[in-house]
C-alpha positions in Angstrom: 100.6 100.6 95.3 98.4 101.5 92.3 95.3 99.1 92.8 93.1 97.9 95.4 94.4 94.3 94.7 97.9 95.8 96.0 96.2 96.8 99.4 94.6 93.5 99.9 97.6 91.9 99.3 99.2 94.0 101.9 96.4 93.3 104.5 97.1 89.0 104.1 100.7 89.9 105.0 99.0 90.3 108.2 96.3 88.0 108.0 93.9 90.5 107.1 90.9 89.2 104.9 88.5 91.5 104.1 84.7 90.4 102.3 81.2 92.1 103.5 79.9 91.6 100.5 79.8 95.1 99.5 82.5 97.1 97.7 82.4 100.2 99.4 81.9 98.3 102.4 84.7 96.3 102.0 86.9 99.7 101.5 85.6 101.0 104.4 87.1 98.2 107.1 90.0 97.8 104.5 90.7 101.8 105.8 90.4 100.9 109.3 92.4 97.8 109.3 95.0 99.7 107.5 94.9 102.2 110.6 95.3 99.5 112.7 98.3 98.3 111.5 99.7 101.7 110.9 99.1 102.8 114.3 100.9 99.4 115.5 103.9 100.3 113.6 103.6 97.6 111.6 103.7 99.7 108.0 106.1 102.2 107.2 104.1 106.0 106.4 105.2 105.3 102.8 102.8 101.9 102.3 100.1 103.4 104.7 99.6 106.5 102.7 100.2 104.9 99.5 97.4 102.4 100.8 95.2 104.5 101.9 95.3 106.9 98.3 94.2 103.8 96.6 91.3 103.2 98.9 90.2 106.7 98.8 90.4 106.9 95.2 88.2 103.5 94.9 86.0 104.4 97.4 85.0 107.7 95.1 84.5 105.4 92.3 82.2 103.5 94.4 79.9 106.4 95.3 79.4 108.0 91.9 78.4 104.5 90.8 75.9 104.4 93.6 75.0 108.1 92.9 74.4 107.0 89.1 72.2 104.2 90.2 70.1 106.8 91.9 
């Protein structure tokens, strides 16, 4: 997984459609749906923390944008 596109993809495997309307929002419940179905056993380790690097690494994007903005 090398983009957030791959983890939304992986969320509508399950039916999972995430839109707040805000970006970092929107990474934010991707997260916790991707514990969700980690916890469930539905993801192996490998997709949830390749997952969740991509989130994190967008989510950082995210907040030096808004940190820009002032």
């Amino acid at each position: 997984m090398k983009q957030l596109y791959d983890v939304q993809q992986l969320l509508k495997r399950f039916n999972i459609y995430v839109y707040v309307g805000k970006r970092k929002w929107d990474i934010e419940l991707m997260a916790l749906e991707l514990d969700n179905i980690y916890h469930s056993g539905l993801i192996t380790q490998k997709e949830f923390i390749s997952a969740k690097v991509v989130l994190q690494h967008e989510y950082e994007i995210e907040k030096r944008k808004e940190e820009q903005r002032g």
